[in-house]
Structures are given as C-alpha cells and as structure tokens.
C-alpha positions as CSV (number, residue, x, y, z in Angstrom):
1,X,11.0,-10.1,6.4
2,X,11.9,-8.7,9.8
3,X,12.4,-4.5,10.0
4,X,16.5,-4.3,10.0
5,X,17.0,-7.7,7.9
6,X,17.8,-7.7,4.5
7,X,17.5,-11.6,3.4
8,X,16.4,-14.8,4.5
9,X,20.1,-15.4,6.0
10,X,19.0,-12.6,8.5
11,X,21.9,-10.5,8.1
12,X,21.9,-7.0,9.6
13,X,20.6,-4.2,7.2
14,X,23.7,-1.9,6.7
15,X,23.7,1.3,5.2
16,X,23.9,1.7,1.7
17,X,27.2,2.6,-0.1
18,X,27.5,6.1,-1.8
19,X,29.2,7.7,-4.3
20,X,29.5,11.8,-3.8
21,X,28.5,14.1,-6.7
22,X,31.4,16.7,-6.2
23,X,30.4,20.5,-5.5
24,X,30.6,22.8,-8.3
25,X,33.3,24.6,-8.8
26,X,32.1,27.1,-11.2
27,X,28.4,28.9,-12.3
28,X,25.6,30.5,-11.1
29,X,24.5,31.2,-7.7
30,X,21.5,28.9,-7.5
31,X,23.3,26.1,-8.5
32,X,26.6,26.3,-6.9
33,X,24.3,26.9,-3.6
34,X,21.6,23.8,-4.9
35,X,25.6,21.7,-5.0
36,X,27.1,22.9,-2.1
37,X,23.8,21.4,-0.3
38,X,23.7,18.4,-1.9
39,X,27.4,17.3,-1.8
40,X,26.9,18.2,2.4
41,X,23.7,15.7,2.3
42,X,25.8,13.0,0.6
43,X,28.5,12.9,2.5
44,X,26.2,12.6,6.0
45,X,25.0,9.3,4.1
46,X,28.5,8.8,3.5
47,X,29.5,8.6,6.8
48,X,27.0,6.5,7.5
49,X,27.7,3.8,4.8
50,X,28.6,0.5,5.8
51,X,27.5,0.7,9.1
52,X,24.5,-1.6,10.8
53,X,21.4,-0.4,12.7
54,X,23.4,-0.7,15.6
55,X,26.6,1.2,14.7
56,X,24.4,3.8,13.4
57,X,22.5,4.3,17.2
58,X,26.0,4.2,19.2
59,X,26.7,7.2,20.5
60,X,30.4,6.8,20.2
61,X,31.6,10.4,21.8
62,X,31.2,10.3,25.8
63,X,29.4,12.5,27.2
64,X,27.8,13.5,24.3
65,X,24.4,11.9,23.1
66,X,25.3,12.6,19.9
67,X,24.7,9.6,17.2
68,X,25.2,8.9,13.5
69,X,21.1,8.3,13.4
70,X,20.7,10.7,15.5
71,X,22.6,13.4,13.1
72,X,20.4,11.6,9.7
73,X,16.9,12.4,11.8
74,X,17.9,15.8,13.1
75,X,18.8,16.9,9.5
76,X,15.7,15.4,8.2
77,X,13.8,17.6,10.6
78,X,16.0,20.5,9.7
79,X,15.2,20.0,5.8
80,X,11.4,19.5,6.6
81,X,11.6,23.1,9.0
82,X,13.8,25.1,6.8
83,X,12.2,24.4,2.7
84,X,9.0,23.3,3.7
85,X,7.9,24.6,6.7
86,X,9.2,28.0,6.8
87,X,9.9,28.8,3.3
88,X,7.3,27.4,1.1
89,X,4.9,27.8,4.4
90,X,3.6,24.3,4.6
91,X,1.8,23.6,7.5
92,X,3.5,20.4,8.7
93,X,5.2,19.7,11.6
94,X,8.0,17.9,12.9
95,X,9.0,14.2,12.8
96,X,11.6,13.6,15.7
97,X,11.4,16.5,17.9
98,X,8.9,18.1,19.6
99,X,8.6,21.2,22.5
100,X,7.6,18.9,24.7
101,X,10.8,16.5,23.6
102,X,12.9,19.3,21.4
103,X,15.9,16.7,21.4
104,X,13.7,13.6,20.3
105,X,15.7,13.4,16.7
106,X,18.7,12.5,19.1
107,X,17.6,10.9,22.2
108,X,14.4,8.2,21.0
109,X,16.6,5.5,19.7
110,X,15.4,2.7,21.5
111,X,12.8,1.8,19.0
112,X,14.0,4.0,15.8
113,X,14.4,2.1,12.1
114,X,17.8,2.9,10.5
115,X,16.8,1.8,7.6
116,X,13.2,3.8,8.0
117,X,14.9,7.0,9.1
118,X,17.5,6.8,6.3
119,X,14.7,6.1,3.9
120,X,12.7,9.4,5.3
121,X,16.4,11.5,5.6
122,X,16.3,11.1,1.8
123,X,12.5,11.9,1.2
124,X,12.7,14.8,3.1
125,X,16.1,16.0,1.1
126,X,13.8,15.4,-2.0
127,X,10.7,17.7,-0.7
128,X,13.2,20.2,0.2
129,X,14.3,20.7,-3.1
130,X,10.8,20.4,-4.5
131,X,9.8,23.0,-1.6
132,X,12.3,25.4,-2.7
133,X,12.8,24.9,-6.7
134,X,10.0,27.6,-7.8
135,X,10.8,30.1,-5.6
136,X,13.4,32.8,-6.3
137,X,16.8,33.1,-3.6
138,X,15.4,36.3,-3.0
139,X,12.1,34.6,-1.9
140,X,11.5,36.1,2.0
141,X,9.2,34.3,4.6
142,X,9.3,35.6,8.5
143,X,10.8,33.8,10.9
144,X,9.6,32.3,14.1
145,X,10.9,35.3,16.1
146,X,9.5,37.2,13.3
147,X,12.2,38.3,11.5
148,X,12.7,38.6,7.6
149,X,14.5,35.8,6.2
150,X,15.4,35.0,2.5
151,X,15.8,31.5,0.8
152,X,19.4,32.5,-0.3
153,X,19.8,33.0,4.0
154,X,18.3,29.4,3.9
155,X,20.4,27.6,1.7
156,X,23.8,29.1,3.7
157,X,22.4,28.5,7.5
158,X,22.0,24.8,5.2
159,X,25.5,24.3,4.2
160,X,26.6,25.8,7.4
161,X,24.9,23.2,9.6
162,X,25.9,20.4,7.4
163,X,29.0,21.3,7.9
164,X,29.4,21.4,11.6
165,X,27.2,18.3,11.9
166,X,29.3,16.6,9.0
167,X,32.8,17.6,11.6
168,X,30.6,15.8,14.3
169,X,29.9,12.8,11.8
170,X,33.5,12.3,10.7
171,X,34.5,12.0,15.2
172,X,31.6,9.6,15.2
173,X,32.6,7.2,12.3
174,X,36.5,7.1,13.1
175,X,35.4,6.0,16.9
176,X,32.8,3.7,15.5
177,X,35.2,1.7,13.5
178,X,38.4,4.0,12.5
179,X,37.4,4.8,9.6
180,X,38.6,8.6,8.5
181,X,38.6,10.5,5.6
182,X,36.5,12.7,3.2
C-alpha cells in the first residue's frame, strides 16, 4: 500500500472524522484545565477532517506560510516541549523544528506524511498527558531563560495557544473549501 492511500482503488487518505468531547463546565481545577486542553486538541483535528494530504499542506492565507499540517506538527512539537520536555524534564528533542530550521514544523512540506504527522500529533497529545498526570499543578521546572514556571502556567500558555492557532485553523479551512463553524 502506498504512504497517503488508503485501499487498492488508490483513493487519497483524508483525515479522519471527529466528534468533540465538550469542555467542562463545572469541577475541579485539574480537570476543567485537563478538558479545556483536550476539547482545543480535538477541534485542531476537527478542522482538519475531511480534508486530503494535499488540502492539509495548502497554505491557503497569502502571504502567510501558515498550513493546516503545518499547525497539527507545530502543536505536536509544542506538546512534546511543554509536558515532556520542560515539565517532566525528558531529554528529548524536537521533531519538526530545529535552531538551525526553527520554522521546520511549518515550512518542510514537500516530503511530510499527513497521515504520519496526524498519527504522531496524537501520540504526542497522549505522552503529554502521560508526562504531566503524576505531577501536581503546582509542579515548577525552570525555564529556558531560567525562569520559574509551574504546570498550572503550562496548561494555560496550552489552551491559550490552541486557541490562537485554532482562530488561524478555522481562516484556513473556510479558504480551503468554505467550510465554517465550530
């Protein structure tokens, strides 16, 4: 089977449909953060449902090199730095982007896997929470620049930049193929 193709009729691989989990709306801190999160992650793959390989790489906003792919790899890098890297102190480093390349999650698209990086967007979403679920919000870590930084900090700058990128994700779709909406 060729990478993109789901069947022996070749047709494109499209994204997989998704059905939202809605946010909390009552309860304790850790959980109506732990919701928040998760209902932001679902509705990137949202945006991204239906769509082929293709759709997925256009970058549909002129001049702006800003893709659908390109928002589902940066995330999975900023899952990966966030929970596991900074937080739970893994030494790992990053899948897209690099000094040398620090926009690679965005720009190497030529050759990227939709399917593969969709795949990997998940995994990392699940090691996040994995990263993160023994340790206490109050948990503190320092910061590249050396500050002190808590998990509770973590999970807001997390719903905060699903939440600008999901704003970015909703221009992308309706150019793509008008579609609007939650």
């Amino acid at each position: 089977m060729m990478s993109g193709m789901l069947n022996s009729e070749m047709r494109p691989w499209t994204a997989p449909e998704i059905t939202r989990t809605n946010e909390p709306y009552v309860g304790e801190e850790r959980p109506m953060l732990e919701g928040w999160l998760d209902w932001h992650r679902q509705t990137l793959l949202f945006k991204c449902a239906g769509l082929t390989s293709e759709q997925l790489k256009e970058r549909a906003v002129e001049p702006s090199t800003l893709s659908l792919l390109g928002l589902v790899r940066h995330m999975a890098d900023v899952e990966r730095s966030w929970f596991r890297r900074r937080a739970a102190g893994e030494e790992i480093g990053l899948m897209y982007s690099s000094e040398e390349n620090p926009d690679g999650d965005f720009d190497d698209l030529d050759t990227a896997d939709a399917e593969a990086d969709l795949a990997t967007f998940l995994e990392e979403c699940e090691l996040a929470r994995l990263a993160a679920a023994d340790l206490p919000l109050d948990h503190t870590f320092v910061s590249r620049r050396g500050d002190q930084m808590s998990l509770r900090w973590v999970y807001l700058h997390m719903i905060e930049e699903y939440a600008r990128h999901n704003g970015h994700a909703d221009l992308l779709r309706e150019r793509i193929d008008g579609v609007t909406g939650a």
